[in-house]
N, C-alpha and C positions, 0 to 999 in steps of 0.2 A: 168021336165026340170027346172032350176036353173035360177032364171032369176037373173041377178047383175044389182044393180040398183047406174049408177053413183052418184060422190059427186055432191052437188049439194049449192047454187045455179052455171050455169056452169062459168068454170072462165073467160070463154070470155065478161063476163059481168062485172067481178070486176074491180073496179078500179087501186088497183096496184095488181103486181107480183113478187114473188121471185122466182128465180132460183137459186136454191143453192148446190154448193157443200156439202159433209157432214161431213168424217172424218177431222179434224181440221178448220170446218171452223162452219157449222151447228149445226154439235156434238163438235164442241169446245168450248175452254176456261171455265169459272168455270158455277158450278154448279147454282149459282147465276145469272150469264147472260143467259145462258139457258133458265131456271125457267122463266124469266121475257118475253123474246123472245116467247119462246111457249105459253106462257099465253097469249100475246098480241094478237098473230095470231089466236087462238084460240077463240079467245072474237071478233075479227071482223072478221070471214070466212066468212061475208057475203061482205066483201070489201074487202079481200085479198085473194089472188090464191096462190097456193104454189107448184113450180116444184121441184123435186128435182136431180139435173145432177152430177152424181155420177160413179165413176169407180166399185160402189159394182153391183151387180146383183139383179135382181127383188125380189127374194126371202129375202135376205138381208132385204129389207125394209119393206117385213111385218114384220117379226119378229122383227124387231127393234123398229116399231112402236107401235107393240101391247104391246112389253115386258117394255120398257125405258119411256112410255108416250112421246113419240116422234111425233108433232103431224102429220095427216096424207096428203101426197100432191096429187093434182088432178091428177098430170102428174108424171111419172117417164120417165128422161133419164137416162139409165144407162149401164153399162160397155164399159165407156167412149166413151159415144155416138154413141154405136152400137146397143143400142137398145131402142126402143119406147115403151114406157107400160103407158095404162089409169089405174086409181084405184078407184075400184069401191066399196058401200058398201058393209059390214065390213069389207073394207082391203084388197080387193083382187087384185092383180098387174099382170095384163094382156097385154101382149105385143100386138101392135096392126099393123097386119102383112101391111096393105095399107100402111102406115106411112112407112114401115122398108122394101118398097118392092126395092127401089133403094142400101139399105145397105146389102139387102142379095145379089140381083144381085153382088157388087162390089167384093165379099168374096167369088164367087164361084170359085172354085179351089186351092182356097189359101191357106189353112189349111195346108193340109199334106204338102205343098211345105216349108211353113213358119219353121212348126214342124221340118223336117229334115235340115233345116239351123241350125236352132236357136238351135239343140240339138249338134252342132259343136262348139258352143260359150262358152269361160269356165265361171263360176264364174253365169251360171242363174239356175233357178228354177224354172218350170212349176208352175203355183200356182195350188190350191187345192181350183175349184171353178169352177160351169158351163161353158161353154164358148157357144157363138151362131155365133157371128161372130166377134168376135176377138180373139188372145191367149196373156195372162198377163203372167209378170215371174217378180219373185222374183232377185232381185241382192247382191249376193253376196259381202263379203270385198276384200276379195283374188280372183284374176284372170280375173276377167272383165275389158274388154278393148273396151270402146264401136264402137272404128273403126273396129272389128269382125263381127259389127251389116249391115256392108259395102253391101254384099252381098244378106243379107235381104231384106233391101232397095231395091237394085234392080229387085224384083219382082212386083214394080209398088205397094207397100203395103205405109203406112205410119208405122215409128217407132218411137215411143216419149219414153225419158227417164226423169221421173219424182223424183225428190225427191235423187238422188241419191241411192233408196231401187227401184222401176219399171222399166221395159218394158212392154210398150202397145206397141204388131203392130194390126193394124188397119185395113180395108178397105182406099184405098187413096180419102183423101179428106174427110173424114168422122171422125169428131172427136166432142164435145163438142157444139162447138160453133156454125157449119153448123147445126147440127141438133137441135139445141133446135133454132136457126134462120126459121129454117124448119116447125116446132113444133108452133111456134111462129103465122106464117102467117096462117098455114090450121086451128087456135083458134081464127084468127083475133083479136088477142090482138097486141095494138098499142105497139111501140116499147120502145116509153115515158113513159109508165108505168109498165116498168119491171126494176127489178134490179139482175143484176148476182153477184156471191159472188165465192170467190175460195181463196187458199193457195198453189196450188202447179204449176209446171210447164203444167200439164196437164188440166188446169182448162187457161189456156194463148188464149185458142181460145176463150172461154166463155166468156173473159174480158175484149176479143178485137174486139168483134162483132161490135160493134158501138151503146150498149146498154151503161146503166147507169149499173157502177161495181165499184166494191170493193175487192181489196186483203186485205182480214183483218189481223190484227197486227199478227205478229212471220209467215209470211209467208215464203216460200221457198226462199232463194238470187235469185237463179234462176228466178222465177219466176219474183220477183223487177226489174231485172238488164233488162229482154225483156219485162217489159210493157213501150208501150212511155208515155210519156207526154200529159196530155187529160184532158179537164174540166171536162168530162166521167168519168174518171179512181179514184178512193177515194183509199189514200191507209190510211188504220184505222190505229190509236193508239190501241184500243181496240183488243183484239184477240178475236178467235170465232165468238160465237152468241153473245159478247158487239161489236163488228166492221161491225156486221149488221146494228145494231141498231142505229148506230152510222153512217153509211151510208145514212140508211134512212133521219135521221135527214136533214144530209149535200146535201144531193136534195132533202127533201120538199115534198118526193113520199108521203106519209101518216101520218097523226098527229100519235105520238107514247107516249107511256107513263112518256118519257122526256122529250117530247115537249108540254105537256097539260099544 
């Protein structure tokens, strides 16, 4: 029998936390901000946690971690918040069914109902990529019209359109933000020492939890245009992984290699 043995020390004891988006915010901007971001985290895992709350799927993040030196986080939310995964050593990303037992209830039924809607809608694309409890599509340039998305909706689902290229529909009430708030409390990590980080419209629940966040630099207009106004809210100059760091700095969560 295979025993997995979490990262450890656990993160409900570190003093700050990141929750971070990945594609263009984690995994963004240069190769340079990166480098210095991951090494930092890296060099103090004994005082920093690291979620990471991502529209990819569990598998996504081993390989990415193992393959890019990406470093690794204690917690995965992932496919936009439909699913709860602990990781444990070396790298294994395990959904953890207690956590995701109100996500699966909300999703039963949903699937096939959702499927034959949303295959009446021009201009999407199934994506090519597990699903558990949600369905992602692709959007087209030609032919989508997101009032088609009308009757989706009305299955009591949530639909978010991100980025002008996605549709997530969801479980209702279950996206980003409620659950790494979820994630948050059953880790008894204070709420003061976390910081959420995103770029696109669907990262808008994550940033408007009532945590300390950050849309880092070249994010979505969309995204700008629905965050309010909040001593909370950092929106970076820096893009990527320098508008983390650059977060961090502007509330004081952890001395950082620009602040020694």
């Amino acid at each position: 029998m295979t025993i997995h043995a979490p990262i450890q020390p656990p993160i409900g004891e570190k003093a700050f936390v990141l929750a971070t988006d990945l594609d263009g915010t984690f995994l963004g901007g240069t190769a340079e901000a990166r480098e210095e971001l991951y090494n930092w985290i890296e060099d103090n895992r004994e005082t920093i946690g690291l979620i990471f709350v991502t529209g990819r799927h569990p598998e996504f993040i081993h390989d990415h971690c193992d393959t890019f030196g990406v470093p690794m986080p204690e917690y995965v939310i992932a496919d936009v918040g439909t699913t709860i995964a602990q990781v444990y050593s070396p790298g294994m990303v395990l959904p953890v069914p207690e956590l995701e037992a109100h996500i699966a209830n909300a999703w039963v039924g949903k699937a096939m109902m959702v499927r034959d809607l949303m295959a009446k809608v021009d201009g999407l694309t199934l994506q090519d990529t597990p699903f558990r409890h949600r369905l992602s599509y692709n959007i087209s340039i030609d032919g989508f019209n997101i009032a088609d998305l009308d009757p989706v909706r009305a299955l009591d689902v949530d639909v978010l359109v991100s980025d002008n290229r996605f549709v997530d529909v969801l479980p209702q009430g279950v996206s980003k933000g409620p659950t790494l708030h979820r994630l948050l409390k059953t880790l008894g990590i204070a709420p003061d020492r976390v910081l959420t980080a995103g770029d696109t419209l669907n990262d808008l629940s994550m940033l408007t939890a009532d945590l300390h966040a950050v849309a880092v630099g070249g994010s979505e207009q969309a995204l700008y245009d629905n965050l309010p106004e909040s001593p909370k809210i950092h929106r970076a100059r820096g893009e990527g992984a320098a508008g983390i760091l650059e977060a961090i700095m502007a509330f004081n969560l952890h001395p950082t290699p620009r602040s020694s």
